[in-house]
C-alpha positions in Angstrom: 23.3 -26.8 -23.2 26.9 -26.0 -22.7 27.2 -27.3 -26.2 25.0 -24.1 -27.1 26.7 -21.9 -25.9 30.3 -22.5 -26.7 29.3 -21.5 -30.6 27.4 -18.3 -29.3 29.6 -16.6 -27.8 32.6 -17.5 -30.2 29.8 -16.4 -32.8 29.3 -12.8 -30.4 33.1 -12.4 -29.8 33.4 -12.9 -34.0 30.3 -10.6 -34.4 32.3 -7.8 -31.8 35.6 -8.0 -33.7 33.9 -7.5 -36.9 32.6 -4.0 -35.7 35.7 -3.4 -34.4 37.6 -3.8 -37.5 34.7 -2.2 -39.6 34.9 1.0 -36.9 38.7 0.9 -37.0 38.5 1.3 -41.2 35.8 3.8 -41.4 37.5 6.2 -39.2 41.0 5.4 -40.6 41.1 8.8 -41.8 40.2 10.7 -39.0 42.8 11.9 -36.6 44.5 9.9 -34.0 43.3 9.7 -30.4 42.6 7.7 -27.2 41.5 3.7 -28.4 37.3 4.1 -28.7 35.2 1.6 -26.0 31.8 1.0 -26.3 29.3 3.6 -24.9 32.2 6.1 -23.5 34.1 6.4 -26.6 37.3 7.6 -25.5 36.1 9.5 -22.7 38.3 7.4 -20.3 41.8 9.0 -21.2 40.3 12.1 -19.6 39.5 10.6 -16.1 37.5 11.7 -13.4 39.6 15.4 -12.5 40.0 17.3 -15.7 43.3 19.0 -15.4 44.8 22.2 -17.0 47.0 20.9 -19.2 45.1 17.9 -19.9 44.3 18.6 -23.5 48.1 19.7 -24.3 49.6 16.4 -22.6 47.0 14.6 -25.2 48.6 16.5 -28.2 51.8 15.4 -27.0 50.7 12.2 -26.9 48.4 12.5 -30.0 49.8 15.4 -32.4 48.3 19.2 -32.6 44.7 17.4 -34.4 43.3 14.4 -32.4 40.2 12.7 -31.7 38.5 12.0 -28.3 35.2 10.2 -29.3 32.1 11.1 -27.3 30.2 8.0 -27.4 29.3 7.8 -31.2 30.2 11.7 -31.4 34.0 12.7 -32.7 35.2 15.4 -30.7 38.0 17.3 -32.3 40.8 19.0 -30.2 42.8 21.6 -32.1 45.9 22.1 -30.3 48.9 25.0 -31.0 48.9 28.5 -33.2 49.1 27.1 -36.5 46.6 24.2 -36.3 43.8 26.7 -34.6 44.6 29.3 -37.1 43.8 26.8 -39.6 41.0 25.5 -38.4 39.1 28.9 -37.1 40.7 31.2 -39.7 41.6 29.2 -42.7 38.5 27.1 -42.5 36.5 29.7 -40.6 33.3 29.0 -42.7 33.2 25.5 -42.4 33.7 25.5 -38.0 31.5 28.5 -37.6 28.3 26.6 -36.4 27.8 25.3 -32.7 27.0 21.9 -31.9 23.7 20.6 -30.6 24.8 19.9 -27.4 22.3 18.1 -24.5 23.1 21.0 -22.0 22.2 23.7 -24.6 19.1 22.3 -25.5 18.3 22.2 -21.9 19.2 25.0 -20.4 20.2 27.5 -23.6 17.9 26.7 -26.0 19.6 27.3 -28.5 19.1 30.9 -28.1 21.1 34.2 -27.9 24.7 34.8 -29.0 26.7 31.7 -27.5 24.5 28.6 -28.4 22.5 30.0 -31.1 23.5 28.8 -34.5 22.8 29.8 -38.7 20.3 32.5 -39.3 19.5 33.5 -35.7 23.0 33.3 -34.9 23.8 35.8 -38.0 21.4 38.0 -36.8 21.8 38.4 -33.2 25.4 38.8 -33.1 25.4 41.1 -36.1 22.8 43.4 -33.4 25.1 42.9 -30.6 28.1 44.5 -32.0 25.9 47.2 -33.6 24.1 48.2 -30.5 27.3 48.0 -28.1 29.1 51.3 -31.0 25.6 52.8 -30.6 25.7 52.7 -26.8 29.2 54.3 -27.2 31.9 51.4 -27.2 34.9 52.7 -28.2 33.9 56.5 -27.3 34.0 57.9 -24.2 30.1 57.6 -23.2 31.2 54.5 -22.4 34.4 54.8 -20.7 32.9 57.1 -18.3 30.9 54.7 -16.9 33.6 52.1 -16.8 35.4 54.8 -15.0 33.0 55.5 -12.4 32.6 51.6 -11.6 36.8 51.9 -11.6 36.1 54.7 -8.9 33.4 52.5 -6.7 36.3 50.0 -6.9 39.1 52.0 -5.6 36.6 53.5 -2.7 36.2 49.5 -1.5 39.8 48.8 -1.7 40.1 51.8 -0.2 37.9 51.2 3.3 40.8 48.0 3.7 43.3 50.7 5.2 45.9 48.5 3.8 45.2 45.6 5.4 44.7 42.2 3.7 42.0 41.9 1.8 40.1 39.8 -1.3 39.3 41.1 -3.9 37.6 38.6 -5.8 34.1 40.1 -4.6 34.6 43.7 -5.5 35.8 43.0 -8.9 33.5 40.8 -9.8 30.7 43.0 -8.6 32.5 46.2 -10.5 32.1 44.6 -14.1 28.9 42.9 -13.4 27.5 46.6 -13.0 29.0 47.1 -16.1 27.2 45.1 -17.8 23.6 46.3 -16.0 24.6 49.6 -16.9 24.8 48.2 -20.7 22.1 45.9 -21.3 19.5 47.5 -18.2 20.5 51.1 -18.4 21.6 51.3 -14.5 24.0 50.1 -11.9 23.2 48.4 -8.6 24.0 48.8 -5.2 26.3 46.5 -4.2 24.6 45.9 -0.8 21.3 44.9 -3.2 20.3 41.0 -2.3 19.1 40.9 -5.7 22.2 41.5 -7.3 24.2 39.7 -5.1 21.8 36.6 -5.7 22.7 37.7 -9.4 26.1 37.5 -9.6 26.6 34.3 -7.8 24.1 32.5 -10.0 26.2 33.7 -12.8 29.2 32.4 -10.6 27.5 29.1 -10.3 26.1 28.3 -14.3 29.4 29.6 -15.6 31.5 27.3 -13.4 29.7 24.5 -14.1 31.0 23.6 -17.8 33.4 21.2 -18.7 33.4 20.2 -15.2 32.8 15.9 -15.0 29.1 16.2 -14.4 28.8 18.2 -17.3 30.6 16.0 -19.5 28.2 13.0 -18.0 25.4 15.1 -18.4 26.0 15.5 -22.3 27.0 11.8 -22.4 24.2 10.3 -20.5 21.4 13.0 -20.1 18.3 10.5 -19.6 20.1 9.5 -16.6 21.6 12.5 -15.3 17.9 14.3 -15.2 16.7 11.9 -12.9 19.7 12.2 -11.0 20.5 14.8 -7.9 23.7 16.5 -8.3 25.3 20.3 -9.4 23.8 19.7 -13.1 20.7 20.6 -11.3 22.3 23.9 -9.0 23.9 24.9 -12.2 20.3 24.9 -14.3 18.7 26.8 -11.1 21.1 29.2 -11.5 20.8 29.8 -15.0 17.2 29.8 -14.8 17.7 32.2 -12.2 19.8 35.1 -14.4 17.0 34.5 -17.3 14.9 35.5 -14.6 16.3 38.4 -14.2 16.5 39.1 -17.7 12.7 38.5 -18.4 12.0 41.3 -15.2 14.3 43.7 -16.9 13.0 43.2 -20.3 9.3 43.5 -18.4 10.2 47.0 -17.1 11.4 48.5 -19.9 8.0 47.4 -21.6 5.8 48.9 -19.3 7.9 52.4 -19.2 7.5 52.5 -23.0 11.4 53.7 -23.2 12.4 51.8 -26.3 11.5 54.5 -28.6 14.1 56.5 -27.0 16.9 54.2 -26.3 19.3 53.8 -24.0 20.6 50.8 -23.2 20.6 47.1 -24.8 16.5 45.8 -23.9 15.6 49.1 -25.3 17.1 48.7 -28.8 16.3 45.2 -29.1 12.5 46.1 -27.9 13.3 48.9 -30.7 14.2 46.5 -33.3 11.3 44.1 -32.8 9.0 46.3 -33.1 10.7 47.6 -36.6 10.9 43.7 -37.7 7.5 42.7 -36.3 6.0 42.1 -39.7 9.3 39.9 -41.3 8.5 36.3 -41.3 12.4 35.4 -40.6 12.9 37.7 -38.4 14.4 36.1 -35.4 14.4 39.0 -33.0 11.9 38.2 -30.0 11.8 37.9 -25.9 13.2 35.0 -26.1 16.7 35.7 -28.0 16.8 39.0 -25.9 16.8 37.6 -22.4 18.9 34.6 -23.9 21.3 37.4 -25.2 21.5 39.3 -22.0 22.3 36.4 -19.8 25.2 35.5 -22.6 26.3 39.1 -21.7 26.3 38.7 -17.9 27.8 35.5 -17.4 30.0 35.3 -20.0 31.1 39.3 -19.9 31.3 39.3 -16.4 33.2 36.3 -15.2 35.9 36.1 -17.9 37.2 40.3 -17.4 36.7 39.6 -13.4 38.6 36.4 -13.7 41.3 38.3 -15.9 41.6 41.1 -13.1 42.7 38.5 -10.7 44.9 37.3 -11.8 46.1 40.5 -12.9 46.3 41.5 -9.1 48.0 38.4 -8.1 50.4 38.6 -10.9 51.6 42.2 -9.9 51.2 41.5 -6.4 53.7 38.5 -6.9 55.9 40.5 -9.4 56.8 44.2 -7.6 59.4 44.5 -9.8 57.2 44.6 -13.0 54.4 46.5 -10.7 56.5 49.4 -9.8 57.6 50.1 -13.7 53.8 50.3 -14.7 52.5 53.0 -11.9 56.6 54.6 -13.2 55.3 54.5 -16.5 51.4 55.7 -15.9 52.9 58.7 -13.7 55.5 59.7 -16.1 52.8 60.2 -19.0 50.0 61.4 -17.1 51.0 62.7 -13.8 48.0 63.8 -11.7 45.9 63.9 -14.6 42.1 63.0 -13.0 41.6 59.7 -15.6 43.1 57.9 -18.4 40.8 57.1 -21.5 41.6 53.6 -23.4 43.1 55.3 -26.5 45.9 56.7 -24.6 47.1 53.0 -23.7 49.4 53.5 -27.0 51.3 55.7 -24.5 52.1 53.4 -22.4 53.7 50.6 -24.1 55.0 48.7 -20.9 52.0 48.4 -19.4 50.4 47.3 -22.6 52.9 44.3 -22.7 51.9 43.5 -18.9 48.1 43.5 -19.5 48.7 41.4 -22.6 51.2 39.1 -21.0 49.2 38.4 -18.0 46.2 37.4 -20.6 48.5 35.2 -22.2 50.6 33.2 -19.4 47.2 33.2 -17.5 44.3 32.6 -20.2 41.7 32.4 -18.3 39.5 29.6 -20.1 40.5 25.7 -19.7 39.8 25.5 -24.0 37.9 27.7 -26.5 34.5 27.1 -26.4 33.0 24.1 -29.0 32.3 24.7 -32.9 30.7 22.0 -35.5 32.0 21.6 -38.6 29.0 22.2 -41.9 30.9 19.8 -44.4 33.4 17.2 -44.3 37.1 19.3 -44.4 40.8 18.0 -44.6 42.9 19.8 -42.6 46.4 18.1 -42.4 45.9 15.3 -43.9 43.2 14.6 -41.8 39.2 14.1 -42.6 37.3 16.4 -39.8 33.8 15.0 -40.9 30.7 16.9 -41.1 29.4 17.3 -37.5 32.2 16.3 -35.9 32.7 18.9 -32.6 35.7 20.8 -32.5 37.5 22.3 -29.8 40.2 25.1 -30.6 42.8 24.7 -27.7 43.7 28.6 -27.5 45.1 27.6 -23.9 47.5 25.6 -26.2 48.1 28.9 -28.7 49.0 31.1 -25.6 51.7 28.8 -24.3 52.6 27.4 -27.5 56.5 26.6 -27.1 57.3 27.3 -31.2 55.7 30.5 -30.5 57.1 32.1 -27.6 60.6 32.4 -26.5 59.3 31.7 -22.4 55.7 30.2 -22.4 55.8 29.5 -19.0 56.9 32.6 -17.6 55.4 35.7 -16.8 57.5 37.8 -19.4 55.7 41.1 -20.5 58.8 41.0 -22.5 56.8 38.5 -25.3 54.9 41.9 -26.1 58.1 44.5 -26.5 60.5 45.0 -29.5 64.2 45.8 -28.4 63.6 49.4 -28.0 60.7 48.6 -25.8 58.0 49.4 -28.1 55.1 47.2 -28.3 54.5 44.5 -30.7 51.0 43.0 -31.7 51.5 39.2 -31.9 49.2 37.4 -34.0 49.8 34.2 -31.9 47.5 36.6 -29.0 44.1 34.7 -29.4 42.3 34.9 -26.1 39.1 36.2 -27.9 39.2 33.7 -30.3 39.9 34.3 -34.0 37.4 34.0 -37.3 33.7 34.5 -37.5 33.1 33.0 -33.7 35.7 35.6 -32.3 34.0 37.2 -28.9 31.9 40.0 -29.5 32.8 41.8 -26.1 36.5 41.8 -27.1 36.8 45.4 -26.8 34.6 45.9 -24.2 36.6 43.7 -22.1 40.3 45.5 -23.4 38.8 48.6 -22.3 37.7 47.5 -18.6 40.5 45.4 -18.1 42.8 48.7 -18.7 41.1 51.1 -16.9 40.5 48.7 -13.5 43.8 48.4 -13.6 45.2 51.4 -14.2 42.9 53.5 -12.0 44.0 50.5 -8.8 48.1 50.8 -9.5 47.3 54.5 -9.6 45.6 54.5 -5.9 47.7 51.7 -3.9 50.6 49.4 -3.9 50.1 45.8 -4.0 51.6 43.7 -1.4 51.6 40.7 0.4 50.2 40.3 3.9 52.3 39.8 6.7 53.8 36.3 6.9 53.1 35.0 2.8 55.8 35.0 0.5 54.0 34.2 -2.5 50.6 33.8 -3.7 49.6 30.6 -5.7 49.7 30.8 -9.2 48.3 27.2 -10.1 44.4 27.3 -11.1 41.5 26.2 -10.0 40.3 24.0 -12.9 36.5 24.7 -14.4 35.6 26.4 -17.3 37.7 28.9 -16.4 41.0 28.8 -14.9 40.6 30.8 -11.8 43.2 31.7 -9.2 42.5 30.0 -5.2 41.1 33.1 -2.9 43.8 35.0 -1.8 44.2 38.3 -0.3 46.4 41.2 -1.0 47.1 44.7 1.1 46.2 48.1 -1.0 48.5 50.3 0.3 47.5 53.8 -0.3 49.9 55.5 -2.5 51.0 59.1 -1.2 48.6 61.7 -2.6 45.9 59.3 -3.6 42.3 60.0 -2.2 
C-alpha cells in the first residue's frame, strides 16, 4: 500500500508546483504584492486588525501599484498622488465601474448612487447632482437651513455651561437633519426615538466596512450567512435606514406633493412619473430609497466625522484656534451669519478647514472601483475586473507632496503672503467620474458648523487633560476615541 502512495503524493506535490509555476507566469505582469496561498490569496499580509497605515507600509514594501489577491480576485491598491491621479483621472473611463461585491449584492443591491453601476449608475447620479442645484445647493435656500441646524448646535453646546462635554452626538444629529431636511423635506426633533434609532443604524452599517468580518464575509459568504456575528447587526441596520426610506417615500405618495416639489422623494416621485413610459428608464422605489440611504449614511457620517476631528484639532491647537475666531471677527464683526461664498475672505481659516481634512482624512481608503478593459498603468497590466482601491489616505499624506505630512500645518494651504492656495494633491472627495456627489454639500456644512461654534465659545480642555488623542479608531472611517471638550461662551455670544 505504502508503495501506492509514495508515487501519489510526489505525483500531487508535482501536480501543485505546476499550478504554481503556471499562476506565477500568467500573473507575471501584474503588479507586485504579498506571495498568493490557496483559498485566501494574499489576504494574510493584512492580518486579523486592519491598521491605518496598513495599506501605505504595503506600498513601501510593494511600490505605489500592488496586488493583494482576494482568493481568485486581484485587488489593486493605488497608493500616492501621482499613481491615483493616473488611475482615477488619467484612466478615469476604464476604473469608473464598481465591483460586484458579495456585501452589495446582499445588502445594496446594486442600487442607488454608491453600488450601482453602468446605465443606472449614469442616471441616478446625473439626478442627484441636478436635484441637489434645484433644491438650492450652492444658493442660499440652502445655507439657511444649514444655518439654522448650525444654530440648534450652538443652543446644545450652549446648555454645557462650559463644562466638559461630547460632542460627537450633537454633531452627528445636526447634519443628519440636514440631510432629512434634503431628501424628506423636514428636520427632526432630536429627542425623536425614531431618529435616534436612525442615526445609530446609520452609525452601525457605515462602520461595519472594511472591518475583518467584512472582508470574510466577501471572501467566504456561504459561510458567513449561516454564521452569528456583526455582518448580521450591520445588515439589520441597513435594512433598518431602507426602512425608513420606504416610509418616507410612502408619505410623500399619499400627500400627492410631488407635483410641487420640495425636497429629494418629491422630485424623484416627479421624475418617475415623467419617465413611466421609457423602457430604460431606471428610475423607480427601489433606486430612490437605495439613493436616500446612500445620502444618510454616507452624507452624514463622513461631514460629522470631519467636524470632530475639527473640534479636537482646534481644541488641541489654541494657537491656530484663536487666529480663526481673529480672523472671522476682523471681517465680519457682529454680523448675524456668514454665507459659504464669503470663505474667500477668510483665507486662514480656509487653510485650517482644508488642513484638518487632509492630516485627518477621514476614510481608512477610497472606496473600490473595477476596471472595464485590461489597462497598463506603469508598466503594469491592471486586468479587466481586477478591483481597485485608490489609497487617497496615501495622496493626503503623501511625503513628495507635502513639505510636513504628518503635521497639522494649515500652512500646506497658504502662499508666503498668506493667501490661500488650491492644491491639486487635495482629494478627499475623490477625483474623476466617481468623485462624491455631496462634495459641496459637505464644504458648505463643514464651514458653517464651524464657523458659527468658534464664533459662540472657546474650545478647551477639561480640567486635568493635557491633550486629546489624535490616533484613530480604525473602520471605514478613521474616527477620533470619545473625548470631551469645554465650550466656553465667548463674551457677547447668546
Amino acid at each position: 500500500m505504502m508503495g501506492v502512495q509514495a508515487p501519489l503524493i510526489a505525483l500531487l506535490v508535482a501536480l501543485l508546483i505546476l499550478v504554481f509555476l503556471r499562476q506565477l507566469w500568467t500573473r507575471r505582469h501584474y503588479p507586485p504584492g504579498p506571495l498568493s496561498l490557496p483559498v485566501i490569496g494574499g489576504m494574510w499580509r493584512i492580518g486579523i486588525r486592519i491598521s491605518e497605515d496598513l495599506a501605505i507600509k504595503l506600498a513601501k514594501q510593494y511600490g505605489n501599484i500592488y496586488c493583494v489577491w482576494q482568493g481568485h480576485q486581484p485587488v489593486i491598491i493605488v497608493s500616492g498622488f501621482q499613481a491615483v491621479k493616473e488611475v482615477l483621472i488619467n484612466h478615469g473611463k476604464a476604473f469608473s465601474e464598481r465591483p460586484s461585491s458579495q456585501f452589495g449584492k446582499t445588502v445594496l443591491k446594486e442600487r442607488g448612487l454608491v453600488d450601482s453601476k453602468g446605465h443606472t449608475w449614469k442616471q441616478q447620479r446625473r439626478f442627484a447632482v441636478v436635484t441637489l442645484r434645484k433644491l438650492g445647493l450652492g444658493k442660499k435656500g440652502m445655507e439657511h437651513q444649514i444655518q439654522e441646524e448650525a444654530q440648534q448646535l450652538v443652543e446644545t453646546f450652549a446648555r454645557a455651561k462650559g463644562q466638559p462635554l461630547d460632542p460627537s452626538l450633537p454633531i452627528t444629529n445636526a447634519v443628519s437633519n440636514v440631510i432629512c431636511a434634503v431628501t424628506f423635506g423636514h428636520r427632526f426633533s432630536l429627542e425623536d426615538e425614531k431618529f435616534q434609532k436612525l442615526v445609530e443604524a446609520a452609525d452601525v452599517g457605515f462602520k461595519f466596512a472594511f472591518t475583518i468580518f467584512h472582508v470574510w464575509y466577501e471572501m467566504f459568504p456561504w459561510i458567513m450567512k449561516r454564521l452569528p456575528g456583526p455582518h448580521k447587526k450591520a445588515f439589520s441596520a441597513f435594512e433598518s435606514v431602507l426602512s425608513f426610506a420606504r416610509e418616507e417615500t410612502e408619505k410623500h405618495k399619499e400627500q400627492q406633493s410631488f407635483h410641487e416639489p420640495q425636497d429629494f422623494i418629491d422630485f424623484y416621485l416627479l421624475e418617475m412619473w415623467k419617465r413611466r413610459n421609457e423602457p430604460n428608464s431606471t428610475y423607480d422605489e427601489e433606486n430612490l430609497v437605495h439613493s436616500i440611504h446612500d445620502f444618510f449614511i454616507a452624507g452624514t457620517e463622513t461631514t460629522a466625522t470631519s467636524l470632530r476631528w475639527a473640534l479636537l484639532l482646534l481644541t488641541n491647537h489654541p494657537d491656530i484656534q484663536d487666529k480663526v475666531y481673529k480672523e472671522i471677527e476682523a471681517v465680519f464683526g457682529s454680523s448675524c451669519s456668514i454665507c459659504y461664498q464669503e470663505i474667500k475672505k477668510l483665507p486662514y481659516t480656509n487653510a485650517v478647514i482644508h488642513e484638518m481634512q487632509r492630516s485627518k482624512y477621514n476614510l481608512l481608503v477610497g472606496l473600490l472601483r473595477q476596471c472595464t478593459k485590461d489597462v497598463k498603468v506603469n508598466g503594469y497590466l491592471i486586468p479587466k475586473g481586477a478591483y481597485i482601491v485608490p489609497d487617497l489616505h496615501s495622496v493626503l499624506l503623501d511625503p513628495e507632496r507635502w513639505e510636513t505630512p504628518e503635521k497639522f500645518n494649515p500652512n500646506h494651504f497658504l502662499d508666503k503672503d498668506g493667501h490661500f492656495v488650491a492644491r491639486e494633491e487635495f482629494l478627499p472627495f475623490g477625483a474623476g467620474t466617481r468623485v462624491c456627489p455631496g462634495e459641496h454639500l459637505a464644504r458648505i456644512e463643514v464651514f458653517i458648523f464651524l464657523t458659527s461654534l468658534l464664533r459662540a465659545f472657546r474650545l478647551q480642555l477639561p480640567e486635568g487633560v493635557s491633550k486629546l488623542r489624535q490616533d484613530a479608531i480604525v473602520g471605514v472611517t478613521l474616527s477620533p476615541h470619545p473625548y470631551k471638550i469645554c465650550a466656553v461662551p465667548r463674551r457677547g455670544s447668546s
